[in-house]
C-alpha positions in Angstrom: -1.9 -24.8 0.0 1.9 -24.9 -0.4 3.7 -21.3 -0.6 6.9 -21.5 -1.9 9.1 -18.9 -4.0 11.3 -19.3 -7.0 15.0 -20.3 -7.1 14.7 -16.2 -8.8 13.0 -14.9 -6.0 15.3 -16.1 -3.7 18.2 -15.0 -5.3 16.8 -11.4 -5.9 16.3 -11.7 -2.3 19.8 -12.2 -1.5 21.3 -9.9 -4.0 18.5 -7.3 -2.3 19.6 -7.9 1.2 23.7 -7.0 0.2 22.7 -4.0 -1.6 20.6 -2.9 1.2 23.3 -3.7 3.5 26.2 -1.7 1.4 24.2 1.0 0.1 21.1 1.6 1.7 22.0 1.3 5.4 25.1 3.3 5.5 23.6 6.7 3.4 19.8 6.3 5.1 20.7 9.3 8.2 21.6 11.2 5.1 18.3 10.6 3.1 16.3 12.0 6.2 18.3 15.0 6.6 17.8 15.9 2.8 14.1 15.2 3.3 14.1 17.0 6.6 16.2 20.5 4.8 15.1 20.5 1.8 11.4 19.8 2.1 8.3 18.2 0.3 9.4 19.9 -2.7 13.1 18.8 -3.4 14.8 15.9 -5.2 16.6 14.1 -2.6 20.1 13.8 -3.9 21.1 10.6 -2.4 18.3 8.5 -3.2 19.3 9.7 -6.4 22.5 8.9 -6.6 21.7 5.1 -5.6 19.1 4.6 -8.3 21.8 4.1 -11.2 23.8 1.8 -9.0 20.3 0.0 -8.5 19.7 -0.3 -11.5 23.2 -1.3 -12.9 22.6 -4.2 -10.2 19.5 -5.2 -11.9 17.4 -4.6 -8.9 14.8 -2.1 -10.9 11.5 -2.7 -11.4 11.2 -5.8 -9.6 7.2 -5.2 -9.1 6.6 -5.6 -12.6 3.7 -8.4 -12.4 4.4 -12.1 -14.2 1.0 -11.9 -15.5 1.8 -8.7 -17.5 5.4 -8.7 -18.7 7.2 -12.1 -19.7 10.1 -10.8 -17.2 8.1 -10.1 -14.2 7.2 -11.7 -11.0 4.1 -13.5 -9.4 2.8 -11.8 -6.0 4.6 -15.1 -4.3 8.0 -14.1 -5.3 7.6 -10.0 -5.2 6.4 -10.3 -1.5 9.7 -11.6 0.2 11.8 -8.7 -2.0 9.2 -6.3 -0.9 9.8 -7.4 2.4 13.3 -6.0 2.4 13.1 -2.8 0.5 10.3 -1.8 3.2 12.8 -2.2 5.9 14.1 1.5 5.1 11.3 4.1 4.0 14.0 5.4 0.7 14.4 1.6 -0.3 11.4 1.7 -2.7 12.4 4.7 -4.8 15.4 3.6 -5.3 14.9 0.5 -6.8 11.5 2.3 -8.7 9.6 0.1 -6.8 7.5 2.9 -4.6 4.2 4.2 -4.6 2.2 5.4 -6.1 4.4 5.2 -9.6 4.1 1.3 -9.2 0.6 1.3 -8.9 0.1 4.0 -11.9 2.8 1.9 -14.0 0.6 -0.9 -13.5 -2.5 0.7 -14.2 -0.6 2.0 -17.4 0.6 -1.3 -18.2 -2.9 -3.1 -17.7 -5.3 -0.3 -19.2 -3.1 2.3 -20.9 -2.8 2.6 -24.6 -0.3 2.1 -27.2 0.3 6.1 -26.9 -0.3 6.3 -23.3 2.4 3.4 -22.8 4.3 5.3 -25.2 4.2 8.9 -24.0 4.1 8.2 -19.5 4.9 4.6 -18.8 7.8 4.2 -20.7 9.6 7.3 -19.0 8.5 5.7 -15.4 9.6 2.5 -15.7 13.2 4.5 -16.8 12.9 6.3 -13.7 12.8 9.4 -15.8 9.5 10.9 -14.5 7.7 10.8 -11.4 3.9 10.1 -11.1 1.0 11.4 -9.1 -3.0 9.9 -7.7 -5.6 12.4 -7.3 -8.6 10.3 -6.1 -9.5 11.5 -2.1 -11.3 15.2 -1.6 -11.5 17.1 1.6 -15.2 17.9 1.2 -16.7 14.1 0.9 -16.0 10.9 3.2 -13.8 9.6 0.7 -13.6 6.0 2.3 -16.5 5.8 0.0 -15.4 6.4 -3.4 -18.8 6.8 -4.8 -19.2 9.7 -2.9 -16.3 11.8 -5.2 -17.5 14.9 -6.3 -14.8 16.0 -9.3 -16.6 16.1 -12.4 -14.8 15.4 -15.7 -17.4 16.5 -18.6 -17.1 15.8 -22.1 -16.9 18.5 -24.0 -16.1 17.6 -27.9 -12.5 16.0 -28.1 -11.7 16.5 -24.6 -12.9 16.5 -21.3 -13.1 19.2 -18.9 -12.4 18.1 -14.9 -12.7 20.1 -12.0 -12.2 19.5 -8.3 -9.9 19.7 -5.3 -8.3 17.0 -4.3 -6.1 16.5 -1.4 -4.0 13.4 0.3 -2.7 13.3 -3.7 0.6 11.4 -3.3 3.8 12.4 -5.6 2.4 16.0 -6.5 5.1 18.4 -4.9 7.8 16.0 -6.4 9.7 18.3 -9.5 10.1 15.3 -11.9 6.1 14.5 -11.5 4.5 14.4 -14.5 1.6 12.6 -15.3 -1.6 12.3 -12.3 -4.4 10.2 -12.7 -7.5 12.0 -11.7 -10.6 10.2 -10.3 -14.1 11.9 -11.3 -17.8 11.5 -11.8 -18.4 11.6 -15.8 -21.9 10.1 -15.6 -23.4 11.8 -12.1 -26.7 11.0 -13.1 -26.0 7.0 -14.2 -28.0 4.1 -12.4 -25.0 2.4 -11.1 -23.4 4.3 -8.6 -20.4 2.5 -10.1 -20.2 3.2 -13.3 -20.5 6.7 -12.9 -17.2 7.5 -11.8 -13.8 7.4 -14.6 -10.1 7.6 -14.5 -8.2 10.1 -16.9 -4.6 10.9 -17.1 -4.2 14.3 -16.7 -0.2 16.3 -17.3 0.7 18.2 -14.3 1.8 21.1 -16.7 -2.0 21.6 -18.0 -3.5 24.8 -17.2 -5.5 24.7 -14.1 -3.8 22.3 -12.4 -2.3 24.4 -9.3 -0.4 22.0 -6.6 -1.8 24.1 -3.5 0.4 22.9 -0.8 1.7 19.9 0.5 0.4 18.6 3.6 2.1 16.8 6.7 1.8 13.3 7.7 1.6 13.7 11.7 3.9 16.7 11.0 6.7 14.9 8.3 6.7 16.5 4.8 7.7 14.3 2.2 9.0 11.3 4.0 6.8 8.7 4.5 4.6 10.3 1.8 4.4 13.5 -0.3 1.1 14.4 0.1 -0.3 17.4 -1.2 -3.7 19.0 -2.1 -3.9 19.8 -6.0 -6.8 22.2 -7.6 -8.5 21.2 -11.0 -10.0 24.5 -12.6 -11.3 23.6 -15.9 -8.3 21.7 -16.7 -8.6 20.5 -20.5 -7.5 17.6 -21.9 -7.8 15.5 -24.8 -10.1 12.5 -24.9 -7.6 9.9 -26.2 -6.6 10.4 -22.2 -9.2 8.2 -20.9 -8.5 5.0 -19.5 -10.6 1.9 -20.2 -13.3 4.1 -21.0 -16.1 6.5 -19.4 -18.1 4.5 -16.1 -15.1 2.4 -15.9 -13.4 4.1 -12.7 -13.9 1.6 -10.2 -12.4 -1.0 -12.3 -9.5 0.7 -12.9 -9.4 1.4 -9.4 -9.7 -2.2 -8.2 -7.4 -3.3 -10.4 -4.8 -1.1 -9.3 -5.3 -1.2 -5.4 -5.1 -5.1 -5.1 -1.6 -5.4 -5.7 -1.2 -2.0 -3.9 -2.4 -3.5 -0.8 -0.6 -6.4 -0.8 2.4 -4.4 -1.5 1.9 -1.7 1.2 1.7 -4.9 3.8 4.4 -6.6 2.6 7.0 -3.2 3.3 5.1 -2.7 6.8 6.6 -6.3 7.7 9.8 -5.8 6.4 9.6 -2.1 8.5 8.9 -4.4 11.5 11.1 -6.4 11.9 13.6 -3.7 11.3 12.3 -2.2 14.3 12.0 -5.5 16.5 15.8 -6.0 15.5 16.4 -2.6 17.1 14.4 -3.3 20.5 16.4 -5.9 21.1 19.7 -4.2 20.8 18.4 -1.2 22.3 17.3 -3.7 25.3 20.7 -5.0 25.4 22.5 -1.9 25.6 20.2 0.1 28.5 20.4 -1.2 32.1 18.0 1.0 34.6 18.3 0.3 38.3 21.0 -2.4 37.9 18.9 -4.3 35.4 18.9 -4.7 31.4 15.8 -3.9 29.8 16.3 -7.5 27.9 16.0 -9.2 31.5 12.7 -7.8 32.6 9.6 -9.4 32.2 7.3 -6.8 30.5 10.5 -6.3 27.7 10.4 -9.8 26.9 7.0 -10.3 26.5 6.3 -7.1 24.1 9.6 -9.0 22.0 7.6 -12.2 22.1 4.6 -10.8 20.9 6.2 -8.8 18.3 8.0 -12.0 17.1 4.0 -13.7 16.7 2.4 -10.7 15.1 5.6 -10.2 12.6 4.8 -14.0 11.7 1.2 -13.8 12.0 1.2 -11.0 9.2 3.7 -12.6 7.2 1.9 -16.1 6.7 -1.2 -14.0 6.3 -0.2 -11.8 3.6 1.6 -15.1 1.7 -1.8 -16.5 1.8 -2.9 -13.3 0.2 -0.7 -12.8 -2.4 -0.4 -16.9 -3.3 -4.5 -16.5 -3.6 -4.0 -13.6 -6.2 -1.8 -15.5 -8.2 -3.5 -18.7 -8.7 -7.5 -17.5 -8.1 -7.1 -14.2 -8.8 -7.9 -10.7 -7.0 -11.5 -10.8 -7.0 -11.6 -14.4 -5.4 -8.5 -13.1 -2.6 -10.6 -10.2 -1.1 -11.7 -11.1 1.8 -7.5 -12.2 2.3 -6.1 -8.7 0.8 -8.9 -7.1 3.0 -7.6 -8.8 6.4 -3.9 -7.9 5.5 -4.3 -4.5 5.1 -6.5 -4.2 8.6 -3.7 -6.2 10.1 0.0 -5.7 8.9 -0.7 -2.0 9.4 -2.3 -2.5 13.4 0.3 -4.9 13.8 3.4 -2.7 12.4 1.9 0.6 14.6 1.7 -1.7 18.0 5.4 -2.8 17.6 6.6 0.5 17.1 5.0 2.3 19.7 6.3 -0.6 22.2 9.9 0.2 20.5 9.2 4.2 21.1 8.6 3.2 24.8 11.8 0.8 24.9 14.1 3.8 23.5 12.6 6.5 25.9 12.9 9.8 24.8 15.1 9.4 21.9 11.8 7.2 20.3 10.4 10.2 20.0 12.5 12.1 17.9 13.6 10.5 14.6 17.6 10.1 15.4 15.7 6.1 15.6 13.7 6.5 12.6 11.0 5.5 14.7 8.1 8.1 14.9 8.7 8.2 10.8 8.0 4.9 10.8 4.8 5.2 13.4 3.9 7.5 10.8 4.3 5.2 7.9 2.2 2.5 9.9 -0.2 4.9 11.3 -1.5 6.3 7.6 -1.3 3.2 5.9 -4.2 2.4 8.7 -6.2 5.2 6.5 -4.6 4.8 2.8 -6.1 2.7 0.2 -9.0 2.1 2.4 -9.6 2.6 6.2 -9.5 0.1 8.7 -13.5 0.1 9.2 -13.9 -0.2 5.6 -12.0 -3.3 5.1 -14.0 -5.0 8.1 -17.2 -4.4 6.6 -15.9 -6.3 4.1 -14.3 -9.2 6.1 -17.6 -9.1 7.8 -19.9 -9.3 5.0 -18.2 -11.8 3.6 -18.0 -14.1 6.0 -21.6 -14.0 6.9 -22.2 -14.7 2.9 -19.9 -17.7 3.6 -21.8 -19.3 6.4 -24.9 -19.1 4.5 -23.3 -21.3 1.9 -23.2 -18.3 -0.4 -20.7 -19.3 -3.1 -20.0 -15.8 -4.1 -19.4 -15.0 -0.6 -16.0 -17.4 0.1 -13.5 -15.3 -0.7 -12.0 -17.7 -2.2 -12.1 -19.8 0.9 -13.7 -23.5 0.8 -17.6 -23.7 1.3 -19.0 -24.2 4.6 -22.0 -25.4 6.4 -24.3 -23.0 6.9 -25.7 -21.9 10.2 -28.6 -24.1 10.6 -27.1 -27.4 9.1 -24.0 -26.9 11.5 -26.2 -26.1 14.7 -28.1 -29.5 13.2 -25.4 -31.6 13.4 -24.3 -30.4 16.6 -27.3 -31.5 18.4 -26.8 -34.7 17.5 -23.1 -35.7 19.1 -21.7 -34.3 22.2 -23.3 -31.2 22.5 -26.4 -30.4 24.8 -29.8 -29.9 23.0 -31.6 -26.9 23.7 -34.4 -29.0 25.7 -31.9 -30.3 28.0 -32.1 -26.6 29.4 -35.7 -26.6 29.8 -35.8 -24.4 26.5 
């Protein structure tokens, strides 16, 4: 396995890394004032008025995937630029290169249309328009997705959805215009997944009423704006579909790979922004006669941070060089490990770096608890923690009964019984040797 970039990729990186440095940097205390005064609801002036100076740079869109447009990137070289713009929590946006419009361009760009292309993911990729993903609902355990209740019933040339959905990122934003809904159009089906669909629905159709936004651990808006959104008989045509009726969960799994890989990728770039900053921070404080940078328990929480940081990067490489030459489905088991650990790794290192700056870690003059925040849902977004280890789990046991489908990609092993064989024939003690 050799992971290595483009000459492209590395030069978007540097070209990344200056812009962050003379734009992003300097107006980021300003981005989390406007976000703090003017609430879920508001258009954040400065992040808006870096987007055109983004853009002029030619650092827009970067996400777009090599696979779909001639111009775009593999997951190799996106990771590293990903990287950086996750170092600050407005980065993203301002290159139009946050969730969830990436992953709903995407999902537009894979399943959409000519019309649907036309009509929403041609005014997202301008930045024009801002996008929204109704899929989890306060009333089911929404880890499981077959358990969504929202129906979307065909009724002539449209469909007819209802629900309440909450934890629906982008809703409160004023330039959202498009959500994609996730509902049961076949309740009754034999497949439990083929009975759910994806449909694009307009924010501006009656019956769609954006109930509130909701805090995450108390910030509105920054790291996320979530919101819960009510769907009461909301109408629309049937040309609005994507893929097709049953086909949710492959909609949904093609649009939450590169998601996941994405979400880690920031979380490493947002931690070793903060590792940077315990180590000044230890430099700069001395109680009782002593810098924190010369005592033992500092040094060792830097250490560590330094092996998880790398830990999670080489991991995540892995993950995304799997997608790009085996593809998603073969790469689970990798994109399912990254997003249990990049997440558990970022929230460790932060809390260490609240500790290291005292009382001020607590407030967000450090951006710290925003980013414990950050690091603390993405342990719950696009699949909790639990969720993904069934998976690892599963896998792996499919893998050491020499279950093909059960690698993950990963080479074939021996299974079980031929390895406990083998062993009883070198070094290792046989069971009789115990009397057994």
């Amino acid at each position: 396995m050799i992971i290595s970039g483009s000459e492209r990729s590395a030069e978007l990186a540097a070209r990344l890394t200056a812009f962050m440095a003379e734009h992003v940097y300097p107006n980021e205390r300003d981005c989390y004032l406007e976000a703090e005064r003017l609430g879920p609801w508001a258009v954040y002036p400065t992040v808006e008025k870096l987007k055109p100076i983004a853009r002029a740079a030619g650092l827009w869109n970067l996400f777009l995937p090599a696979k779909e447009v001639a111009t775009g990137l593999s997951n190799v070289d996106y990771a590293p630029l990903c990287e950086i713009m996750g170092r600050s929590l407005f980065a993203p946006e301002i290159f139009n290169c946050s969730a969830p419009d990436t992953g709903n361009m995407e999902t537009l760009l894979r399943y959409g249309t000519d019309a649907q292309q036309e009509r929403w993911l041609k005014p997202l990729l301008a930045g024009e328009i801002r996008s929204s993903f109704a899929m989890t609902e306060p009333e089911m355990a929404s880890s499981d997705a077959t358990n969504i209740g929202s129906s979307i019933v065909r009724d002539g040339a449209s469909y007819v959805l209802n629900g309440r959905k909450w934890y629906t990122t982008g809703a409160t934003d004023p330039r959202c215009k498009i959500i994609i809904f996730m509902g049961k159009s076949d309740p009754e089906g034999a497949d439990p997944y083929r009975r759910q669909s994806m449909i694009l629905v307009p924010k501006d159709t009656p019956g769609v009423t954006v109930i509130r936004a909701l805090p995450v651990l108390g910030f509105y808006g920054v790291p996320d704006r979530a919101a819960e959104v009510l769907f009461d008989n909301v109408r629309v045509p049937a040309d609005h579909m994507l893929l097709g009726e049953g086909r949710g969960f492959e909609v949904a799994q093609g649009r939450l790979g590169p998601g996941r890989i994405h979400h880690c990728m920031r979380l490493i770039g947002l931690s070793e922004r903060v590792l940077e900053r315990m180590c000044r921070r230890a430099e700069q404080r001395a109680p009782f006669g002593r810098l924190l940078s010369e005592q033992t328990l500092t040094l060792q929480r830097i250490a560590e941070a330094r092996i998880m940081i790398e830990q999670a990067r080489l991991l995540t490489m892995k993950a995304a060089w799997m997608m790009d030459t085996v593809g998603n489905k073969a790469a689970r088991q990798e994109i399912a490990m990254i997003k249990v650990a990049a997440p558990r790794m970022a929230q460790t290192i932060i809390d260490w770096a609240i500790q290291l700056f005292g009382g001020g870690g607590t407030s967000n003059d450090h951006m710290l608890t925003a980013a414990f925040a950050t690091a603390r849902l993405l342990r719950l977004a696009d699949g909790p923690d639990e969720v993904h280890c069934n998976q690892i789990g599963k896998l792996e046991i499919r893998r050491h009964r020499g279950d093909p489908a059960g690698t993950g990609g990963s080479s074939a092993v021996l299974s079980i019984a031929e390895a406990e064989r083998m062993s009883y024939g070198g070094l290792w003690p046989k069971p009789t040797d115990f009397g057994a």
